[in-house]
C-alpha positions in Angstrom: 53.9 114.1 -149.4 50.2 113.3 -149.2 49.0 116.0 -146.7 51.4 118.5 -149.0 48.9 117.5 -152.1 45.8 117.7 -150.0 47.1 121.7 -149.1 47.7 122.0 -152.5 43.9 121.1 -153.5 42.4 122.7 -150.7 44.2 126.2 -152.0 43.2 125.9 -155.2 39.6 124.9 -154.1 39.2 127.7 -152.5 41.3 130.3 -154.9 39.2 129.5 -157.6 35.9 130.4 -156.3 34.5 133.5 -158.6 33.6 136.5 -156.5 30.7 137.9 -155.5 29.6 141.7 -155.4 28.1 143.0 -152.6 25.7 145.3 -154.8 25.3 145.7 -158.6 25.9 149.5 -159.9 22.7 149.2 -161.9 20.7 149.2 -158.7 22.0 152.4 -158.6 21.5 153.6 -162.1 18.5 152.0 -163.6 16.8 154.7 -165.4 17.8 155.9 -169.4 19.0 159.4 -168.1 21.4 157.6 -166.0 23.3 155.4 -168.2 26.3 157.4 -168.5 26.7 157.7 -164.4 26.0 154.1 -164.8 29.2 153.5 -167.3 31.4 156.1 -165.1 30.4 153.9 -161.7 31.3 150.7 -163.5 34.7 151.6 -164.7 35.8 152.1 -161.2 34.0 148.9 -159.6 36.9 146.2 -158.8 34.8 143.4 -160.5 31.3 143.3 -163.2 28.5 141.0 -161.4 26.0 139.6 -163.9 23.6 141.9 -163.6 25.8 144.9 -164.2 27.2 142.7 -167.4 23.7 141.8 -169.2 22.2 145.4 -168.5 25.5 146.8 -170.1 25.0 144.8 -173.0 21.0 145.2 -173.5 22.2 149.1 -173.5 25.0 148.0 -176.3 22.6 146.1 -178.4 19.3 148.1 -178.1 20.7 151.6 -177.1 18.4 150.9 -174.1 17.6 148.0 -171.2 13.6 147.4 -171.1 13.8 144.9 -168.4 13.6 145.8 -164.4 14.8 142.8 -163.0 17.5 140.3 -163.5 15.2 137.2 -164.2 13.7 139.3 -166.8 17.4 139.9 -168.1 18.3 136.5 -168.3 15.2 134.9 -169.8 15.8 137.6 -172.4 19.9 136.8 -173.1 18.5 132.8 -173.1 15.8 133.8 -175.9 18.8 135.6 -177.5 21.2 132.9 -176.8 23.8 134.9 -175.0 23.4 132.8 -172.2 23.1 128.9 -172.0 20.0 127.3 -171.4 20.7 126.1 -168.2 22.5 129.3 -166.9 21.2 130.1 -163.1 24.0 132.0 -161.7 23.6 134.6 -158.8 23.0 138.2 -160.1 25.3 139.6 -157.7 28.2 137.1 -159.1 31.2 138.2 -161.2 30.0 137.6 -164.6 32.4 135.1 -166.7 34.1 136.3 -169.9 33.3 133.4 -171.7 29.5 133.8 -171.8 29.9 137.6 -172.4 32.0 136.9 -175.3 29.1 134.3 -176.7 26.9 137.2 -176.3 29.2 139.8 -178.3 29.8 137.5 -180.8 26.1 137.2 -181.5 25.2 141.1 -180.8 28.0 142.1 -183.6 27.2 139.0 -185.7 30.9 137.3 -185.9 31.1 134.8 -187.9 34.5 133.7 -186.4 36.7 130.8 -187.9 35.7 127.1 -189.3 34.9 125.7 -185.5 33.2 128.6 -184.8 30.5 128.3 -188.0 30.2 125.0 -187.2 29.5 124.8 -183.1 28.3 128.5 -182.9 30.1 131.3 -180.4 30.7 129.0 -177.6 32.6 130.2 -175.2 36.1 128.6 -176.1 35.7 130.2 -179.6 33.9 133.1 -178.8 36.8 134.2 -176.8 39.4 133.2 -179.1 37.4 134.4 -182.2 37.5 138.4 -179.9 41.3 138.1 -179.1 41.7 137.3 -183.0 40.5 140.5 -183.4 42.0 142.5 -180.8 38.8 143.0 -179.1 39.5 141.1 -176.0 42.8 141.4 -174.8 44.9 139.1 -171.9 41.6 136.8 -171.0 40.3 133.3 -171.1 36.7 132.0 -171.2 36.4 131.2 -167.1 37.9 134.4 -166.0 36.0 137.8 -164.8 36.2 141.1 -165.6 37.4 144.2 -163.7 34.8 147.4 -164.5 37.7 149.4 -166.1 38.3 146.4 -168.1 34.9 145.2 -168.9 34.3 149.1 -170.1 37.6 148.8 -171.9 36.6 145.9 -173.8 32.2 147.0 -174.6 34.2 150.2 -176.4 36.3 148.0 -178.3 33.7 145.8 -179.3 31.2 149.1 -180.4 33.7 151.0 -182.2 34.8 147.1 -184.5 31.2 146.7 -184.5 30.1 150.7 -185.4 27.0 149.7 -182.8 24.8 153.2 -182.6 23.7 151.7 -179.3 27.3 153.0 -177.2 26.3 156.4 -177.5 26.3 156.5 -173.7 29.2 154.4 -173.3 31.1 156.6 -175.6 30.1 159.5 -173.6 31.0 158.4 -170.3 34.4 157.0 -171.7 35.2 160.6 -172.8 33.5 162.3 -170.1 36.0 159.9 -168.0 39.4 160.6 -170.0 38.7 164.3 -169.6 39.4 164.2 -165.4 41.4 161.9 -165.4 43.9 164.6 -167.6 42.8 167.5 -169.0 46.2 168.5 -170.6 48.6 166.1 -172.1 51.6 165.0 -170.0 55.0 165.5 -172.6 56.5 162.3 -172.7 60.6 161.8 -172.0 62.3 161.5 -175.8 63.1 157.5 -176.3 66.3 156.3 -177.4 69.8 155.8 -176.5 71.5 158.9 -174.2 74.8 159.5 -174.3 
């Protein structure tokens, strides 16, 4: 029985170790021209690192990112309070939902229920504050985001929040549903056949 619960540790030591990318799409895309190939790349990566996450969200709140590196980033989103004080995480690390939900929560200016008001947009009530309001859908505060999901979620949050600032994100999001199906698939009727 004991070696069973040592397994049993050791797996979930090991399976809850956050991934890391082996490149951040804004590397890539850096420049303002580029911010829609940016949005289009980062919809199809497999996971957001913290560098792609806080560029995305300098573009959502200022329409543009004026810092080149990631420390600059961060020092910024600490000034803002998007990130905690003592945050030192890798840039090429997934990036947790519960600090990007602090930081939406402060770019849109949610208020957010009576815990909320009174310890600020945590991340515990930042997240619950976002799935409240439909913004955020099937996540908790330690988890990561895929790109398609972490896209999903910044056009959510722009459209509740009427943020002028996604005007690239909204372009790449229709540039991207136009491939993906240029004419509309008919649907099978629902209901009971007899």
């Amino acid at each position: 029985m004991r070696s069973e619960a040592w397994i049993v540790c050791a797996f979930l030591a090991v399976g809850c170790e956050r991934q890391l990318a082996t490149t951040s799409v804004v590397e890539r895309y850096s420049t303002p021209d580029e911010e829609i190939a940016f949005f289009e790349e980062l919809k199809d990566s497999p996971l957001v690192s913290n560098e792609d996450a806080l560029h995305a969200l300098f573009l959502l709140a200022d329409g543009e990112d004026h810092w080149a590196t990631y420390a600059e980033r961060v020092a910024e989103a600490k000034r803002r309070k998007w990130l905690a004080s003592g945050f030192d995480e890798p840039s090429t690390e997934s990036a947790e939902v519960g600090w990007i939900a602090t930081a939406a929560c402060r770019i849109t200016k949610v208020d957010g229920g009576i815990n909320m008001r009174i310890w600020g947009p945590i991340p515990r009530y930042a997240v619950r504050e976002l799935r409240n309001e439909q913004i955020l859908v099937g996540k908790q505060d330690s988890m990561s985001f895929s790109g398609a999901e972490f896209v999903d979620f910044l056009t959510r949050l722009s459209r509740n929040a009427g943020l002028g600032g996604a005007s690239a994100l909204a372009q790449a999001a229709a540039a991207g549903d136009a491939k993906a199906s240029p004419e509309k698939r008919v649907l099978p009727p629902t209901g009971r056949f007899e």
